[in-house]
C-alpha positions as CSV (number, residue, x, y, z in Angstrom):
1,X,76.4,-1.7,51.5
2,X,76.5,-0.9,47.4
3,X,78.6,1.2,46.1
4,X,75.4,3.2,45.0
5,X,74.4,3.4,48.1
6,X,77.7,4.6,49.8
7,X,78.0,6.7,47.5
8,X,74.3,8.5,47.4
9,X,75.0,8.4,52.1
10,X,78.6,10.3,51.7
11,X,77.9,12.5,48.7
12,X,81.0,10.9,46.9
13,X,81.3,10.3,43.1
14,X,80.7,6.8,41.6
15,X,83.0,4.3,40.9
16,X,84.0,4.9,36.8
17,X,82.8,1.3,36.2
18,X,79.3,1.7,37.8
19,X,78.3,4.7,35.4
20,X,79.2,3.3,32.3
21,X,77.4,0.1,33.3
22,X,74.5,1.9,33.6
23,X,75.0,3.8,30.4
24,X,75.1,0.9,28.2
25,X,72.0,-0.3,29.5
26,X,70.5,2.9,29.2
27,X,71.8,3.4,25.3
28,X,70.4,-0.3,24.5
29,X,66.8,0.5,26.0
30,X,66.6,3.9,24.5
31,X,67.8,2.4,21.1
32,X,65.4,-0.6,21.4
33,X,62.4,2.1,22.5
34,X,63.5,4.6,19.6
35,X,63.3,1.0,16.8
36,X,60.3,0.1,18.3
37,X,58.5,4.0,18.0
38,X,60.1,3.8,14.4
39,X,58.8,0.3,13.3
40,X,55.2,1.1,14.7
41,X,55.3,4.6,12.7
42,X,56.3,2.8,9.8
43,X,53.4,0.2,10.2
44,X,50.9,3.1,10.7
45,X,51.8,4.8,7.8
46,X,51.6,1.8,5.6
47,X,48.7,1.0,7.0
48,X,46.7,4.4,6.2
49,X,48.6,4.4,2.6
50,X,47.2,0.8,2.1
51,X,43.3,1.5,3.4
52,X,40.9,2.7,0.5
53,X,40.0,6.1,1.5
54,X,36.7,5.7,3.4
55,X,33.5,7.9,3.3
56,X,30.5,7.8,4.7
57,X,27.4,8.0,2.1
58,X,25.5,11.1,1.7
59,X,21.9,10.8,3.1
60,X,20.7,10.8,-0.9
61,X,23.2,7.7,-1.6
62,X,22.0,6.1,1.3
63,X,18.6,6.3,0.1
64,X,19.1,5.2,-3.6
65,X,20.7,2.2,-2.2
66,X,18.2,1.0,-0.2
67,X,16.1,1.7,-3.1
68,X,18.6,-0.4,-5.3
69,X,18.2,-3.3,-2.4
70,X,14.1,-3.7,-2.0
71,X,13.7,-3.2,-6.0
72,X,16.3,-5.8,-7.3
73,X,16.6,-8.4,-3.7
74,X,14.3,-8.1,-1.1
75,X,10.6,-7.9,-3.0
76,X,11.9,-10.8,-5.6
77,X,11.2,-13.6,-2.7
78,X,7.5,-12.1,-2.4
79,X,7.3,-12.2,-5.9
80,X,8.1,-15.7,-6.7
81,X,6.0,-16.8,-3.4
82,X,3.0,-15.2,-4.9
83,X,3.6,-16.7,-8.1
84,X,4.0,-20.5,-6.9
85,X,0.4,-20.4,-5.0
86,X,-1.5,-17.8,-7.2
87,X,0.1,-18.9,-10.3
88,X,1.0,-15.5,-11.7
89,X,1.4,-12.2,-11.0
90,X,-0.8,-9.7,-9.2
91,X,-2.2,-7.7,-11.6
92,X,-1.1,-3.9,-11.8
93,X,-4.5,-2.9,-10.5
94,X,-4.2,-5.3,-7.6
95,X,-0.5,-3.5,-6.7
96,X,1.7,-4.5,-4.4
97,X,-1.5,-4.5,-1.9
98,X,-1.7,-8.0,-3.3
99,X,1.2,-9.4,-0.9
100,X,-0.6,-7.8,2.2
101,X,-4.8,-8.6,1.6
102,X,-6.3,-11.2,-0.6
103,X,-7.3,-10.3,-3.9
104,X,-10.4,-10.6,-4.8
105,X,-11.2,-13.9,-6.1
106,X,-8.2,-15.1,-5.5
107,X,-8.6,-15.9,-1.6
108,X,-8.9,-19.7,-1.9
109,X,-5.1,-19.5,-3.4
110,X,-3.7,-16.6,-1.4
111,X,-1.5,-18.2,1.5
112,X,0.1,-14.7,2.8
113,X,1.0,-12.5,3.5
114,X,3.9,-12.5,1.7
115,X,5.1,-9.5,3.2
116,X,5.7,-9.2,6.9
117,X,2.6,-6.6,8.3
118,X,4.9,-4.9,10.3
119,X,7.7,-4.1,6.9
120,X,4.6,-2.6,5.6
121,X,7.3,0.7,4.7
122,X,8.7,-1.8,2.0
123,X,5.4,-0.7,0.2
124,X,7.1,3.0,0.3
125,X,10.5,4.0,-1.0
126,X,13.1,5.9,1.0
127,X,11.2,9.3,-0.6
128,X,7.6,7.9,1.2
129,X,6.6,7.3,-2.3
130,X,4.5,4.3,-3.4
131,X,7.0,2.0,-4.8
132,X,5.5,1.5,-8.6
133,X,4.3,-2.0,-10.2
134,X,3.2,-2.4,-13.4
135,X,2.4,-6.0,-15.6
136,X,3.5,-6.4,-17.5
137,X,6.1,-4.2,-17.6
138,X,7.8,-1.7,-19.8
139,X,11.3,-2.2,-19.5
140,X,10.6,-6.2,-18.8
141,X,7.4,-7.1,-20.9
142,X,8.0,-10.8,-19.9
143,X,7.5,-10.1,-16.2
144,X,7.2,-6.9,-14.3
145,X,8.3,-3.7,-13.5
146,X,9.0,-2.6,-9.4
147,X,10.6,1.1,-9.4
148,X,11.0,3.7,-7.2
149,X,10.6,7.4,-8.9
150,X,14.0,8.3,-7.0
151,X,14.5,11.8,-5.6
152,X,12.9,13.8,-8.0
153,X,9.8,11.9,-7.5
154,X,8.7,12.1,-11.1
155,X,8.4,9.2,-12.5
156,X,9.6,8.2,-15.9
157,X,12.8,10.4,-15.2
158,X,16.7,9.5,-15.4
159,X,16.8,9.1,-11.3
160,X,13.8,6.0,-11.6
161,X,15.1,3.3,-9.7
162,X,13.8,-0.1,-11.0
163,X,14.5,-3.7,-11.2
164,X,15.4,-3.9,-14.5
C-alpha cells in the first residue's frame, strides 16, 4: 500500500519527503501556467496595439463608395464594349438606356446587352437616382461624363460623384 494511501486509511501525517515532492511539482506547474497566462496577455495586447482601429462605414460612406465603384470600375467594361461594336459612344439622348435596348438605327451593330437585365439598379445610384451621362462631357470633353448627384441629389454640387 502507498504511503498516501496509509496515510489517507489511518488518518496519520505524510512522510516529510512526500509533501515537498508534491510541492515542487505543484510550484513548477503553477509557474509554467502563470508564464503561459502572462505570454498570451502580452501577445493580446500587442496584438490590439498593432491592429488599425477598425470601423464599420456609416450607411452614407457606404453609399458614396459604391457610387465611387460603378462610376470609375464597373460601367467602364460596358463602355468600351459599346464602343468596339457601335464604334462610339451612345449619345447623351440615347443614355445609359443604350446598353439595355437598341438604339435606334443602330440595331444592326448593337450586340447587347451590355449590361446584365437583371443589374438593371446599376442604371440608379445608391440615392435611386438616375445615374447621369452626358457626351461629351464637361469635366472630360474627350469622352464622357458618368456621375451620380451624391446625397444631396442636386446635381452640379460639391457631393457629385463622377468618373472624372
Amino acid at each position: 500500500m502507498s504511503p498516501l494511501a496509509k496515510a489517507w486509511r489511518h488518518n496519520e501525517k505524510l512522510p516529510m519527503h512526500f509533501p515537498n515532492h508534491i510541492t515542487a511539482r505543484t510550484k513548477y506547474r503553477a509557474s509554467a501556467l502563470i508564464l503561459w497566462v502572462v505570454l498570451l496577455t502580452i501577445i493580446g495586447l500587442l496584438l490590439l496595439l498593432a491592429m488599425p482601429t477598425v470601423r464599420r462605414p456609416t450607411d452614407a460612406e457606404a453609399k458614396s463608395e459604391q457610387a465611387v465603384l460603378v462610376v470609375k470600375s464597373a460601367m467602364k467594361l460596358p463602355f468600351a464594349t459599346y464602343k468596339l461594336d457601335i464604334g462610339s459612344y451612345p449619345t447623351t439622348m440615347e443614355g445609359l438606356q443604350a446598353f439595355i435596348t437598341a438604339p435606334t438605327g443602330k440595331e444592326d451593330k448593337w450586340r447587347g446587352p451590355y449590361i446584365d437585365i437583371s443589374y438593371k439598379g446599376m442604371l440608379r445610384d445608391p440615392w435611386s437616382e438616375p445615374y447621369l451621362y452626358l457626351l461629351p462631357g464637361t469635366h472630360n470633353p474627350d469622352g464622357y461624363d458618368l456621375f451620380s448627384k451624391g446625397p444631396d441629389k442636386i446635381a452640379g454640387t460639391a457631393d457629385d460623384i463622377g468618373n472624372w
